[in-house]
C-alpha positions in Angstrom: 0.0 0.0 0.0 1.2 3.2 -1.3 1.9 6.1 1.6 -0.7 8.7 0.0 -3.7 5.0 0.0 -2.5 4.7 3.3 -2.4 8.3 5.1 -5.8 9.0 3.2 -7.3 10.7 6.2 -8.1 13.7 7.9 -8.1 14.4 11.8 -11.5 15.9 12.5 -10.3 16.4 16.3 -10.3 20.2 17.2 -8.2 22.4 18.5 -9.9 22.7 22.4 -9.5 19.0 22.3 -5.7 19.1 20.9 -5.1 21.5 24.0 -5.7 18.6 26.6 -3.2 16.3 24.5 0.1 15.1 26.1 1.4 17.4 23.0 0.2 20.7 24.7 2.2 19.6 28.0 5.6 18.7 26.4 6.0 22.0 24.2 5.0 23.7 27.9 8.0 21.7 29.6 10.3 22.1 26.7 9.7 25.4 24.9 13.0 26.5 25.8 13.9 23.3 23.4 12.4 25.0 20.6 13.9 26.6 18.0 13.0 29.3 15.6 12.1 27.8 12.6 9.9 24.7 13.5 8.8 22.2 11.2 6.0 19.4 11.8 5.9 16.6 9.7 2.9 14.8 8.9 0.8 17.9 10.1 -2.5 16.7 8.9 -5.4 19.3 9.7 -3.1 21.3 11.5 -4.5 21.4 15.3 -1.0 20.4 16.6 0.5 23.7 14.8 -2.4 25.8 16.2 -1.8 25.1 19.8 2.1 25.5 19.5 1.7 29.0 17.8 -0.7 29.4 20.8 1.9 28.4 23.1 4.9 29.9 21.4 2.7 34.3 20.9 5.5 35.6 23.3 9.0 36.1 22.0 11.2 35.3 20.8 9.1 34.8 17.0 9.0 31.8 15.5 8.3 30.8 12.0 6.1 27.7 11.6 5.4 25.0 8.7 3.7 21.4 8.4 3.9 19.5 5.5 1.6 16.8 4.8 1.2 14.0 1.9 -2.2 14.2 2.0 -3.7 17.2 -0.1 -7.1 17.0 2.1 -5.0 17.3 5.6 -3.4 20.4 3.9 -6.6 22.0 3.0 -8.0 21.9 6.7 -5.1 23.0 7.9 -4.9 26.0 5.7 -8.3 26.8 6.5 -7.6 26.4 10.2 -5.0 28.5 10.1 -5.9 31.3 7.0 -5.2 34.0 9.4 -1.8 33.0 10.7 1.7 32.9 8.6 2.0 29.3 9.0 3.5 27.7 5.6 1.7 24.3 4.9 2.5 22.5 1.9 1.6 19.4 0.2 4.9 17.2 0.5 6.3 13.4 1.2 8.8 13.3 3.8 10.6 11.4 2.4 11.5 13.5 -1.2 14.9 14.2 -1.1 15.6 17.5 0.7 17.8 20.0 -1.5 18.7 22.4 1.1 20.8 21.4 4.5 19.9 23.5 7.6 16.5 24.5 7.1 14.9 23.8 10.4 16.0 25.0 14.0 13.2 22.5 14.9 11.8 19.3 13.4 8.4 18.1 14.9 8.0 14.4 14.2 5.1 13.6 16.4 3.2 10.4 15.9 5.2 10.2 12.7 7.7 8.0 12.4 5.3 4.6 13.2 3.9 5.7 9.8 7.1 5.1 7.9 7.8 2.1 6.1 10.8 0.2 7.5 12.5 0.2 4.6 12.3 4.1 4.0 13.8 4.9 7.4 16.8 5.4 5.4 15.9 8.5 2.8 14.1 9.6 6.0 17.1 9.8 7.9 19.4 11.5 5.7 16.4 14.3 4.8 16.6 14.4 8.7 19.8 14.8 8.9 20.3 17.8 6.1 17.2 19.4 7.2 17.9 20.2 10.9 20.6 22.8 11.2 24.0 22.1 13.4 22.6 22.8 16.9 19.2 21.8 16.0 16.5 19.8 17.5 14.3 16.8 16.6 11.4 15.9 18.9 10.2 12.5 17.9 7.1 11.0 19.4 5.5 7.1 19.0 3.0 5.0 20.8 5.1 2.5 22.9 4.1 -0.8 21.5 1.4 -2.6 22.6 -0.3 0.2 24.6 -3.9 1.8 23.7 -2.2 4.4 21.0 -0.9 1.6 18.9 -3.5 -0.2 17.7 -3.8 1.8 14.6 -3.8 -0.2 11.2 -1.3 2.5 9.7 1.2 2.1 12.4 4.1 -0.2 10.3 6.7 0.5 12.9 6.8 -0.5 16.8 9.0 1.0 19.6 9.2 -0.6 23.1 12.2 1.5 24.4 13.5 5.1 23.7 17.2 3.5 22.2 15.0 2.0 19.5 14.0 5.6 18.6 17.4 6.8 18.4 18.7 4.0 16.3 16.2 3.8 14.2 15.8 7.6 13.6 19.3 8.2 13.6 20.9 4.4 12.3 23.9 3.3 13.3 26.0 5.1 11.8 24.0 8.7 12.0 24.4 8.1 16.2 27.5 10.1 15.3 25.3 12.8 14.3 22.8 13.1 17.0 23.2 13.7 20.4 20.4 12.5 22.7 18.8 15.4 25.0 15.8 13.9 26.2 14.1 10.8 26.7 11.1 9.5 28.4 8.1 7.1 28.3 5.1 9.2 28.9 1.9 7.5 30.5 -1.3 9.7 30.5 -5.2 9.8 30.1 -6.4 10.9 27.3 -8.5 13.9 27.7 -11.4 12.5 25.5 -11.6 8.6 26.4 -14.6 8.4 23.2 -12.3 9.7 20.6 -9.2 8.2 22.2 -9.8 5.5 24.4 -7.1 4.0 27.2 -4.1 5.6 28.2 -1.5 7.2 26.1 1.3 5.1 26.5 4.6 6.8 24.2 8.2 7.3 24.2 9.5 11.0 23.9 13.0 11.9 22.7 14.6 15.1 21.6 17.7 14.8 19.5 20.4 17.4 18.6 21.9 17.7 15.6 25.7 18.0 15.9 
C-alpha cells in the first residue's frame, strides 16, 4: 500500500480538544527546546500547529510550517490557520531534501510509526540535512502494545527510547545526533470516546551536531 492509499485521512479532532493532548504539555516543559524555525511533519489538519503558535505568541518569534502527503490534511489545515503565517504544503517526507539546515526545529510527532521500515533510510538523511547544526528533533511514537498503537497504519513498533534513536538516527548517523531527552510518557487521554485508554509513548529530543 502506497503512503498517500494509506495516510488518506483527515483528523477531524479540534483544537480545544488538541489543548488537553500530552502534545500541549511537552512543548509547555520544553519550549526553551524549541527553535526558531519549527517544522511538523505529517501535520494533517493542523490542530497540533495551532496550539504550539498558541503556546509559542510571546518572544522570541517563531516561524512555523507542516507538511503533509495528503492534499485534504493540507486544506483543513490552511483553513484552520488562514489568518496566521504558517507555511503548509503538500509534500512526502521522504523526497529528497535539496537544502541542509532549514529547520531550527523538526516536529516528528506520531510520525515515524507511519514510515515504512525500509524508508527509514531516505528519512534519515532528509533528517539529517534538514535540521541545522545545533538543532533539534522531537520524535514521538505510541510504545508498542499500549492503547495508542493499535492503529492499522502504524508499520513500525517502539518498546524503548534507544530503539527511537537508532532507528531515527541508524547506526552510523548516532555520530550525528546527540540524545537530549528521553522518556516514556503515561497519561489519560483527555477525551476517552475519541481516544480511548491511556496514552502510552516514548518521547525523545535529539540534537543535531
Amino acid at each position: 500500500m502506497t503512503y498517500a492509499e494509506k495516510e488518506d485521512y483527515v483528523h477531524r479532532y479540534s483544537v480545544e480538544w488538541r489543548r488537553g493532548h500530552i502534545y500541549t504539555e511537552l512543548f509547555a516543559q520544553h519550549s526553551h527546546r524549541l527553535g526558531l524555525r519549527v517544522l511538523q511533519l505529517g501535520c494533517n489538519a493542523g490542530t497540533t500547529l495551532a496550539v504550539l503558535r498558541e503556546q509559542c505568541r510571546f518572544p522570541p518569534p517563531r516561524r512555523f510550517a507542516g507538511w503533509d502527503i495528503n492534499p485534504e490534511a493540507i486544506r483543513a489545515a490552511r483553513d484552520l490557520l488562514m489568518f496566521t503565517d504558517v507555511q503548509l504544503c503538500v509534500r512526502n517526507a521522504l523526497d529528497p531534501v535539496v537544502h541542509e539546515g532549514i529547520c531550527d526545529t523538526v516536529l516528528a510527532l506520531d510520525f515515524v510509526e507511519h514510515i515504512y521500515p525500509e524508508d527509514m533510510r531516505a528519512l534519515r538523511e532528509n533528517l539529517r540535512r534538514m535540521v541545522a547544526p545545533g538543532g533539534k528533533l522531537w520524535v514521538f511514537v505510541p510504545r508498542a502494545g499500549g492503547a495508542m498503537d493499535t492503529d492499522p497504519t502504524h508499520v513500525q513498533h517502539f518498546e524503548h527510547p534507544a530503539e527511537v534513536l537508532i532507528r531515527v538516527a541508524g547506526e552510523e548517523g548516532v555520530k550525528s545526533w546527540a540524545l537530549v531527552h528521553e522518556e516514556r510518557v503515561t497519561r489519560e487521554n483527555p477525551d476517552p470516546v475519541a481516544c480511548p485508554g491511556v496514552h502510552d509513548a516514548l518521547f525523545v529530543i535529539l540534537e543535531r551536531v
